[in-house]
C-alpha positions as CSV (number, residue, x, y, z in Angstrom):
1,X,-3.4,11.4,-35.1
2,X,-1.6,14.7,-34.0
3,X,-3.7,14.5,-30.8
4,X,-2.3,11.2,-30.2
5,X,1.2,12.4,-30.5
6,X,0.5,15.1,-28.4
7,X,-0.8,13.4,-25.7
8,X,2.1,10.6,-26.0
9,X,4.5,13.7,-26.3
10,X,2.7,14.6,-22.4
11,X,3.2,11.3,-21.0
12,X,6.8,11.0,-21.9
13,X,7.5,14.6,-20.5
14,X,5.7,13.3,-17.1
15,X,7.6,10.3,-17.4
16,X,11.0,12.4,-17.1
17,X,9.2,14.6,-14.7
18,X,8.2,11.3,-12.2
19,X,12.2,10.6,-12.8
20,X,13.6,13.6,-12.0
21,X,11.6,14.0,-8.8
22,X,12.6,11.1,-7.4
23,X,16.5,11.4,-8.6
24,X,16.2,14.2,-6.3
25,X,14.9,13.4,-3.3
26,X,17.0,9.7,-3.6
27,X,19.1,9.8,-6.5
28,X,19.0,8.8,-9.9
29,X,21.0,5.4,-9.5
30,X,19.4,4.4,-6.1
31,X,15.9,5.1,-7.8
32,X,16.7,2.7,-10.8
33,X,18.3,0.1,-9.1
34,X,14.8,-0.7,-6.9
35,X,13.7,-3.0,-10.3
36,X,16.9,-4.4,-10.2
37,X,15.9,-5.5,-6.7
38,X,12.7,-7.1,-7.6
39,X,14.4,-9.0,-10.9
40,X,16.8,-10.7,-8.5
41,X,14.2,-11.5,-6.1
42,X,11.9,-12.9,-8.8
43,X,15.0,-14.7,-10.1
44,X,15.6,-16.4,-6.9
45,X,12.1,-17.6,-6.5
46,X,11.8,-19.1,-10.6
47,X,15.0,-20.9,-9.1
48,X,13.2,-22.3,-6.4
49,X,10.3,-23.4,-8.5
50,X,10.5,-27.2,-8.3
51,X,10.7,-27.2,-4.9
52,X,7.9,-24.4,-4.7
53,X,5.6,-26.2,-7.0
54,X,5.7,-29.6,-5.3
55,X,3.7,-28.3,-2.0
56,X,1.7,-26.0,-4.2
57,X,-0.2,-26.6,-7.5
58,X,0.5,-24.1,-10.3
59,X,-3.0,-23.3,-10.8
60,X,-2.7,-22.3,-7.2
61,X,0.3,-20.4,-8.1
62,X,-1.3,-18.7,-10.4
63,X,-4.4,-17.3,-8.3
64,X,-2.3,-16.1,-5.7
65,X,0.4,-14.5,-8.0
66,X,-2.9,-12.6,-9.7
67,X,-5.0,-11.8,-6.9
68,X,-1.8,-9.9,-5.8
69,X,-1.6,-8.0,-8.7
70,X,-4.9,-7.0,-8.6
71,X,-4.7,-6.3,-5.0
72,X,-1.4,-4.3,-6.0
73,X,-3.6,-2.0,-8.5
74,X,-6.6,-1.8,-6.5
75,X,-3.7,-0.4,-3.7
76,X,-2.6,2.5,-6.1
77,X,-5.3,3.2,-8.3
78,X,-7.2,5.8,-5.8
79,X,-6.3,8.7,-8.2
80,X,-9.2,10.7,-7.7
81,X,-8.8,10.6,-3.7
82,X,-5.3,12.0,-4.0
83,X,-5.6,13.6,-7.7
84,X,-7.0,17.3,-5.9
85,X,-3.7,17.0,-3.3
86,X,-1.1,16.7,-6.2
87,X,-2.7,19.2,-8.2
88,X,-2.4,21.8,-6.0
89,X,0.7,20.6,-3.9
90,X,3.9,22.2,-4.3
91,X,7.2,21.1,-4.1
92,X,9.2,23.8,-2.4
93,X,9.5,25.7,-6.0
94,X,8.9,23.1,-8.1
95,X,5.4,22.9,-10.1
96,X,3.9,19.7,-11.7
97,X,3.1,19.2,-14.8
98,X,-0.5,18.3,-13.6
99,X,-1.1,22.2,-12.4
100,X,-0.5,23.6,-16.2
101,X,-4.8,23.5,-16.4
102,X,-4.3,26.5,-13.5
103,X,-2.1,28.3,-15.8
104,X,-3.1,27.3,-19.6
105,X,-6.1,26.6,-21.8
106,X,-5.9,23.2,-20.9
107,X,-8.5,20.4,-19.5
108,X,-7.9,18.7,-16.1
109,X,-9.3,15.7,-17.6
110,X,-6.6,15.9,-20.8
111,X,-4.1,16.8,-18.2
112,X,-5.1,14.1,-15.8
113,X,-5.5,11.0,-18.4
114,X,-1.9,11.7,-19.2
115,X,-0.7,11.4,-16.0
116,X,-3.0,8.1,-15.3
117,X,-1.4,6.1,-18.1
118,X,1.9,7.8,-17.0
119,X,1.0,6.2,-13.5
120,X,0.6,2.7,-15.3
121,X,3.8,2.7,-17.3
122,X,5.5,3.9,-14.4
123,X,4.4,0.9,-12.2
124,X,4.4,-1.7,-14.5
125,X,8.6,-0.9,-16.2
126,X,9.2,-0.9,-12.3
127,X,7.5,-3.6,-10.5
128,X,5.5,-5.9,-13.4
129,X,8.4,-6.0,-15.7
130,X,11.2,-6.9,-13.5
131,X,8.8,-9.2,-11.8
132,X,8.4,-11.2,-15.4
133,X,11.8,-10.2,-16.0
134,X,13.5,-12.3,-13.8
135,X,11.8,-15.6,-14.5
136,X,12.6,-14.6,-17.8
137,X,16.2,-14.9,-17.1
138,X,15.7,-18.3,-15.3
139,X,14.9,-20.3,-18.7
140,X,18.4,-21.7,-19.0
141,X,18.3,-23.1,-15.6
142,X,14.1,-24.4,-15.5
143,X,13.3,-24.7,-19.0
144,X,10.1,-22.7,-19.0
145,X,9.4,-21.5,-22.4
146,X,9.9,-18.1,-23.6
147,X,6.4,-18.1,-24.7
148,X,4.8,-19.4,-21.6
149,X,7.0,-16.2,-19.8
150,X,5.5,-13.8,-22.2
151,X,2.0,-15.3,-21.7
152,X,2.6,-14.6,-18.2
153,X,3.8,-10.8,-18.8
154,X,0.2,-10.3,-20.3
155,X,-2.2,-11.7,-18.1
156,X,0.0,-9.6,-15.2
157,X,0.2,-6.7,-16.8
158,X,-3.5,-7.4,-17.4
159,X,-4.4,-8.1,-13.5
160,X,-3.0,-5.1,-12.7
161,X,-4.6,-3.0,-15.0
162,X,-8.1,-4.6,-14.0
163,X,-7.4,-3.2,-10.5
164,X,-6.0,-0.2,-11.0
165,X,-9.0,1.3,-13.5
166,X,-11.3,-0.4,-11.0
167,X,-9.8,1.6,-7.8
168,X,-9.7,4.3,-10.2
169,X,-13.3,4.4,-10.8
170,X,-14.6,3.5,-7.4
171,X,-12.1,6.6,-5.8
172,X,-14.3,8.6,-8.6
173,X,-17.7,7.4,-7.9
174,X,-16.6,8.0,-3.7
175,X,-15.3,11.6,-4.7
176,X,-18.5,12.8,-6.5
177,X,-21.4,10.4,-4.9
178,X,-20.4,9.2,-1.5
179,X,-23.9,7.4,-1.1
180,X,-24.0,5.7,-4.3
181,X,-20.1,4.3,-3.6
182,X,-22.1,3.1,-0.1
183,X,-24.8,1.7,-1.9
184,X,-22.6,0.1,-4.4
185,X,-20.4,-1.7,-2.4
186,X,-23.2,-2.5,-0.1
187,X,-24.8,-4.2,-3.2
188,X,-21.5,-6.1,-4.6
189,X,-20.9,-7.7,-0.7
190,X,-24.3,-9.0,-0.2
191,X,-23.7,-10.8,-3.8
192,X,-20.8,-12.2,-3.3
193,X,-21.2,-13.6,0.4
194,X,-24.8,-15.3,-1.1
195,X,-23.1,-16.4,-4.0
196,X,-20.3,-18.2,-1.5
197,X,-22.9,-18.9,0.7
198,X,-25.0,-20.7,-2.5
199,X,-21.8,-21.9,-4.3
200,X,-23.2,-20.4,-7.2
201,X,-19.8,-20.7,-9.2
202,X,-16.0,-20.5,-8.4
203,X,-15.1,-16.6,-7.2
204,X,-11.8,-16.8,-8.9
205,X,-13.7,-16.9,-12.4
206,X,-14.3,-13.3,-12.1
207,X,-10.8,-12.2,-12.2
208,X,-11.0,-12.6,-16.1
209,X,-7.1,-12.0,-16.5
210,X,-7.1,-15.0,-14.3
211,X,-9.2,-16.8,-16.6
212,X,-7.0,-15.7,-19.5
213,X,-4.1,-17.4,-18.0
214,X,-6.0,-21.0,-17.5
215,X,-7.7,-21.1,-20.3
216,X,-6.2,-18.7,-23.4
217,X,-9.2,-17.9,-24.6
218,X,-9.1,-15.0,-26.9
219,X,-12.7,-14.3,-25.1
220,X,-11.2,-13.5,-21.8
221,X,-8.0,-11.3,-23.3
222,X,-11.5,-9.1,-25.1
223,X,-13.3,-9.1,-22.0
224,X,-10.1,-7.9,-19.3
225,X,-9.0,-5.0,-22.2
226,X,-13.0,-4.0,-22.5
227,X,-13.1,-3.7,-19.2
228,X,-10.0,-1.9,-18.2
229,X,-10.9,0.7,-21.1
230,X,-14.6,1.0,-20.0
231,X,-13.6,1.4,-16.0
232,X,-10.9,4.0,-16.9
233,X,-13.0,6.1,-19.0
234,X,-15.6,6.2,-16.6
235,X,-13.3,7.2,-13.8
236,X,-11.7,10.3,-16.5
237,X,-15.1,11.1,-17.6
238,X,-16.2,11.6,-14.0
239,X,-13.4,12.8,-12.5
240,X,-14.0,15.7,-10.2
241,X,-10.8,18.1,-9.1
242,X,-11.1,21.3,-7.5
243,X,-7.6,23.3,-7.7
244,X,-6.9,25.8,-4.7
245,X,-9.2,28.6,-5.9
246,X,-12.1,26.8,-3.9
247,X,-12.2,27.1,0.2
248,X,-14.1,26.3,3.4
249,X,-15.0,27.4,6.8
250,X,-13.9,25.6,9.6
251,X,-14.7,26.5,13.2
252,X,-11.9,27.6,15.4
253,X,-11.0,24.3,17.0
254,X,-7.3,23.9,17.9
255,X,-7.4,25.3,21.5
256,X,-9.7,22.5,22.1
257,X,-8.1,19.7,20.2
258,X,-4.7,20.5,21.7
259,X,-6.0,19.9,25.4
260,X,-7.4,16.4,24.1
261,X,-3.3,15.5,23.4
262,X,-1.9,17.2,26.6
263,X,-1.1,13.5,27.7
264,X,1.9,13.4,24.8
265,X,3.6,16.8,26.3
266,X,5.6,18.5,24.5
267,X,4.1,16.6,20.9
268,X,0.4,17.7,22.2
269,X,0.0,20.7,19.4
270,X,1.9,19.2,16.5
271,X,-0.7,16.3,17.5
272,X,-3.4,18.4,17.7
273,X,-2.5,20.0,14.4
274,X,-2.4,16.7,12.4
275,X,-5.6,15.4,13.9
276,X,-7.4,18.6,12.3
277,X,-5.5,17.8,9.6
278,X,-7.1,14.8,8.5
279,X,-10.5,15.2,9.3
280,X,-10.3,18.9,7.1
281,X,-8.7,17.0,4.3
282,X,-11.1,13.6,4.7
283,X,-8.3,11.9,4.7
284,X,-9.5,10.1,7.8
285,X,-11.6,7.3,6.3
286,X,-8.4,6.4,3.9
287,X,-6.1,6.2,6.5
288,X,-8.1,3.7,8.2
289,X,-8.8,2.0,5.1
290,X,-5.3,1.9,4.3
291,X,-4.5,0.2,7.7
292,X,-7.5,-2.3,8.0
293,X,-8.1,-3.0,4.3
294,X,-4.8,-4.9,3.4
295,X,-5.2,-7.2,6.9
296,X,-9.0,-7.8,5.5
297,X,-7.2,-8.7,2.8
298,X,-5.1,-11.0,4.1
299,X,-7.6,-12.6,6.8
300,X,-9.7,-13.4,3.4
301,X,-7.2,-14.4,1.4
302,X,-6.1,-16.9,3.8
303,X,-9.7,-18.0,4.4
304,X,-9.9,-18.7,0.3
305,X,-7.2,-20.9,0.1
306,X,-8.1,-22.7,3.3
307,X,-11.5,-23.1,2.8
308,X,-11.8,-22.7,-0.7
309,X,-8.8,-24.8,-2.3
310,X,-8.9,-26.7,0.5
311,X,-5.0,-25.8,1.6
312,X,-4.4,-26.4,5.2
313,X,-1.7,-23.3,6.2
314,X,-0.9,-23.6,10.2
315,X,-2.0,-19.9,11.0
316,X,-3.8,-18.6,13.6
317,X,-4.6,-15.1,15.7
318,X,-0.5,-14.1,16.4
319,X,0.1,-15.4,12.8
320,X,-2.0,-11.9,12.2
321,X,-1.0,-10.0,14.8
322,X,2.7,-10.0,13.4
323,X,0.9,-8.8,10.1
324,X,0.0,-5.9,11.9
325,X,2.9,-4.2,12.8
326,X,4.1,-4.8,8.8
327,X,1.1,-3.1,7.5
328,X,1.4,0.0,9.7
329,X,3.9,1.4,7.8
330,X,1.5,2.3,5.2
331,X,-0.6,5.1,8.1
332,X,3.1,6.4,8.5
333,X,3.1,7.2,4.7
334,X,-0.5,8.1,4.6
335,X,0.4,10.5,7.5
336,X,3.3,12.2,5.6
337,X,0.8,13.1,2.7
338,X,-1.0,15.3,5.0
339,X,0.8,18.2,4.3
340,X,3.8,20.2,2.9
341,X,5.5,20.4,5.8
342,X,7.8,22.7,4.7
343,X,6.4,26.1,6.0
344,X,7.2,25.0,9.3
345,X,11.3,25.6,7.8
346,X,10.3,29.2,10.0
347,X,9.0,28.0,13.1
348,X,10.8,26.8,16.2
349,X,9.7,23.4,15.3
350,X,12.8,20.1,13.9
351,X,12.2,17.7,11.6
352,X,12.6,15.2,14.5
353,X,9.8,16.4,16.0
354,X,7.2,16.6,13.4
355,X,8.5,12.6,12.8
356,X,8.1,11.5,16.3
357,X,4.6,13.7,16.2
358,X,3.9,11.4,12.9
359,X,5.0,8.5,15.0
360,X,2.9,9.2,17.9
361,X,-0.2,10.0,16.0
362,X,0.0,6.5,14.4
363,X,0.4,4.7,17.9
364,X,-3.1,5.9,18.3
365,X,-4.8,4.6,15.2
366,X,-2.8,1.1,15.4
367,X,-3.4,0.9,19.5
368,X,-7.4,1.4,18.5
369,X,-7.3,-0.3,15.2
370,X,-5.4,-3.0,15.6
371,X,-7.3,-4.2,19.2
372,X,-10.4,-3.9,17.5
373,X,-9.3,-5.8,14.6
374,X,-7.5,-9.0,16.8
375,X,-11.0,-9.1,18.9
376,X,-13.6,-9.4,15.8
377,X,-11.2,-12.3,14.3
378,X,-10.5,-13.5,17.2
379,X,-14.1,-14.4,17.4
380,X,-14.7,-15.3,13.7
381,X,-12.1,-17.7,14.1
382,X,-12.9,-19.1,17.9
383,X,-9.7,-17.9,19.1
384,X,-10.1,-15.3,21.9
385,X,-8.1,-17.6,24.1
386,X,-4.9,-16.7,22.1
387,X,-5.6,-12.8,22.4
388,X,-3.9,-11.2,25.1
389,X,-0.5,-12.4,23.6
390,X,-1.5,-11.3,19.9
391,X,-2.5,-8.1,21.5
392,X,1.0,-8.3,22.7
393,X,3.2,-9.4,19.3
394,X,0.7,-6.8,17.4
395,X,1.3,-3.4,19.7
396,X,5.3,-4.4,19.9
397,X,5.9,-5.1,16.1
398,X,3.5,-1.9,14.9
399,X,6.2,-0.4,17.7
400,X,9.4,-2.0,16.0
401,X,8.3,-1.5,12.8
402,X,7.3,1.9,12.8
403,X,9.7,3.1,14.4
404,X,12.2,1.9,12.4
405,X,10.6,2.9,9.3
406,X,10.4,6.5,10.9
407,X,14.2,6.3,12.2
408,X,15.3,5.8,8.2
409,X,12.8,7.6,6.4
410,X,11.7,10.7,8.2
411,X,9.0,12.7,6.6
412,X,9.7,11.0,3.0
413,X,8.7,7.4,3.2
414,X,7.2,7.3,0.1
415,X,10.1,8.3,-1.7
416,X,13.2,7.2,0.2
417,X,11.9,3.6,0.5
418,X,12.8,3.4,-3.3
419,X,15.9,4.1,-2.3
420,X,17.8,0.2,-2.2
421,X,20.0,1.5,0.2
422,X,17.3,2.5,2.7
423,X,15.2,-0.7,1.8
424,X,17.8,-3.1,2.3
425,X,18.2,-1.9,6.1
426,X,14.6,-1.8,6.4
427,X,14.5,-5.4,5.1
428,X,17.7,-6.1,7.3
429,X,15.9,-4.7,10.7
430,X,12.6,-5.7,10.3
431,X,11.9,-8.9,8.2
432,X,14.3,-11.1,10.5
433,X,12.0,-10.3,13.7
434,X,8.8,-10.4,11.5
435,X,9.9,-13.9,10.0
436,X,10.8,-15.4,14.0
437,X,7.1,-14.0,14.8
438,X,6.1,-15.7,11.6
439,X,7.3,-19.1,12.0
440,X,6.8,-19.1,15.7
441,X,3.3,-18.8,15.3
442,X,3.2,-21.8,13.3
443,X,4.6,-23.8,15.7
444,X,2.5,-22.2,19.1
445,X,-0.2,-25.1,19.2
446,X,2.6,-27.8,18.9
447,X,4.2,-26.7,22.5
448,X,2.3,-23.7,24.2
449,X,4.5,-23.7,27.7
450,X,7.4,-23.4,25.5
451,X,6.5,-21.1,22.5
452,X,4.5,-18.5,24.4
453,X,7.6,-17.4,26.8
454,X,9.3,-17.3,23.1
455,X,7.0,-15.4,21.8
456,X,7.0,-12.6,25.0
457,X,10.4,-12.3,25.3
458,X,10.8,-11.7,21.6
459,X,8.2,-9.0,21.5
460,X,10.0,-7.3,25.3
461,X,13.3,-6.9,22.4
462,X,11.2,-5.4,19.8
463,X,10.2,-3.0,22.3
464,X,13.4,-1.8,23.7
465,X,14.8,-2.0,20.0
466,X,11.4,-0.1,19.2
467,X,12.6,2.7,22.0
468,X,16.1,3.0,21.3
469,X,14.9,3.1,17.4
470,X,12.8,6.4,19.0
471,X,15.1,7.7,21.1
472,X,17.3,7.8,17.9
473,X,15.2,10.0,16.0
474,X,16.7,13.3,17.2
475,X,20.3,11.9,15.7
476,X,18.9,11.1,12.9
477,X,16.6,14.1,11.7
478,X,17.2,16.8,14.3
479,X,19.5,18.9,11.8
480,X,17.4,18.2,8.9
481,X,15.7,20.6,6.9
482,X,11.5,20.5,6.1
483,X,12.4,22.2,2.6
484,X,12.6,20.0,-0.7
């Protein structure tokens, strides 16, 4: 028991530690009011409900609100992909709690689980709970029952937890076997596309939270908490962090690399430099996944319910294109994880320039990514015909979007998007433009001749807004310092 309340004792402290860190790089009042943004968003829809659930069934409702929970674990459950980073990473002079194994008799894995269930009361008092929490607060106005609400709460929370311990476990098995995570993902594809194929049984029954919520079976409730407590043992148990004691040999390389960026001038080395960066810190293959996996997501997601539940939704090949330039902002994050950029406080090099070098760098993955991404759909879905102008709304919205996420963030994305202030002009400047993309794709096969000019001339004002957002940068970040 006194190793229970020691461990308790340890998450709280890293629960004031998560706090304090972002109070400072954001504020204290700016951090905690990001829930309060979610709670009146999640009011807003309960409102809406009625009219919501007469186009949409509620067991539809329900798959789509829990495959996006479990889509929203699996996102930040990669713990052992990123656990050796913040280990060893420093902020400016500040230490984390998760380095005291470097300094005391301590276990990494004691350490470590303590900073995983942090992680999950962290994400679910700020995102989960407000979520509930404001169709909570809608039961005056739409009668739902407050037991129905905290049913709901539960099979969430539930969701959530199924895909963060099973990202968590995966990013372990990829960190210490890289053949059997292959070989293991290999396997679980080719069984579910033959059990689709055979329409051996419904693929939303293995989502058991999901199952919980249809049914309440007691069964199902066993079966999720089993689970989530077998997956996240696993992934402690096998956890495998080296802290900074280790090293490697890398051939001298830079010289070279920087010639292959002399086309972006006077961005070339700081290019260069961030290139070696990610393929010394494998942070490569994330990236990409980062980038491609939510719009597989999507393009899957979309085929389930049309396909599947038989929903007809009027989308097609600029309906993901648009998607594109929203889910780059998540390479410009990945990209500010590389490093602490703050050694650079001592060379002749601005904050403006290491973001438009971040800015640059992404360009490349999206320009590569994103054109091989619209072609293979494109053919899946027999719509090549439509491709040169979703090439078009995909390179100008990844060019708005980033942009302006790099024109209000800097180097901190991660952090100062918690920040309401910050989001509510990011929502302000991109959403609007997203949405007009959105709905105009919907409506493109009604008039062609009249939506396609529409469509070109709103992507030419993303553009310019996308250069002026650039040219901005300087303004915004030139007197900046790279210290925390």
């Amino acid at each position: 028991m006194n190793a229970v309340g020691q461990h308790l004792r340890l998450v709280r402290l890293m629960m004031s530690e998560e706090l304090r860190l972002n109070a400072g790089l954001i504020g204290r009042v700016q951090f905690l009011l990001f829930p309060v943004m979610i709670l009146v968003f999640s009011l807003i829809l309960a409102l809406a409900s009625k009219q919501l659930l007469v186009a949409t069934p509620l067991d539809q409702m329900y798959v789509i609100l829990h495959a996006l929970l479990f889509t929203y674990g699996l996102a930040v459950g990669g713990f052992a992909l990123m656990g050796e980073r913040i280990a060893n990473r420093r902020f400016g002079q500040v230490s984390l709690l998760l380095q005291t194994p470097t300094l005391l008799p301590v276990r990494f894995r004691t350490i470590f689980l303590a900073f995983y269930v942090k992680d999950i009361i962290y994400y679910i008092l700020f995102t989960i709970a407000p979520l509930v929490a404001g169709i909570a607060l809608s039961i005056p106005m739409t009668g739902f029952r407050v037991s129905s609400v905290l049913f709901l709460l539960l099979t969430a929370i539930l969701s959530f937890l199924l895909g963060i311990s099973l990202s968590f476990s995966l990013s372990s098995v990829y960190v210490r076997w890289r053949a059997g995570f292959t070989a293991l993902l290999g396997t679980v594809g080719a069984l579910l596309t033959a059990s689709y194929l055979g329409k051996w049984f419904d693929i939303t029954q293995l989502l058991p939270s999901l199952e919980l919520q249809r049914t309440a079976d007691l069964w199902y409730l066993l079966l999720s908490a089993a689970l989530v407590v077998g997956l996240s043992a696993f992934a402690v148990l096998t956890l495998q962090v080296r802290f900074g004691s280790s090293s490697r040999l890398f051939d001298a390389e830079m010289l070279e690399t920087n010639r292959s960026f002399e086309f972006a001038r006077g961005s070339g080395t700081l290019m260069a430099k961030d290139w070696i960066d990610l393929k010394r810190s494998r942070t490569l293959g994330p990236v990409v996944a980062a980038y491609v996996g939510p719009l597989l997501f999507l393009a899957i997601l979309f085929w389930f319910v049309e396909g599947i539940i038989q929903v007809r939704i009027p989308i097609n090949l600029i309906f993901y294109s648009a998607m594109i330039g929203f889910f780059s902002v998540s390479i410009y994050g990945w990209l500010n994880l590389l490093d602490d950029p703050s050694f650079l406080e001592v060379l002749p090099v601005r904050v403006s320039d290491m973001v438009k070098t971040k800015v640059l760098m992404l360009s490349l993955f999206a320009l590569a990514l994103s054109t091989a991404f619209l072609i293979v759909l494109g053919l899946a879905r027999s719509e090549l015909g439509l491709l040169p102008l979703a090439l078009l709304v995909g390179y100008s919205s990844t060019a708005f979007m980033v942009c302006g996420t790099a024109y209000l963030t800097g180097l901190r994305t991660n952090s100062y998007l918690f920040d309401p202030r910050v989001l509510a002009k990011f929502a302000l400047m991109c959403v609007p433009p997203l949405c007009m993309l959105v709905i105009l794709s919907f409506n493109y096969a009604n008039n062609e001749a009249f939506f396609g000019p529409v469509i070109a001339g709103l992507c030419f004002l993303l553009v310019c807004g996308g250069y002026l957002l650039y040219r901005g940068i300087d303004r915004r970040w030139g007197r900046e310092s790279f210290m925390f």
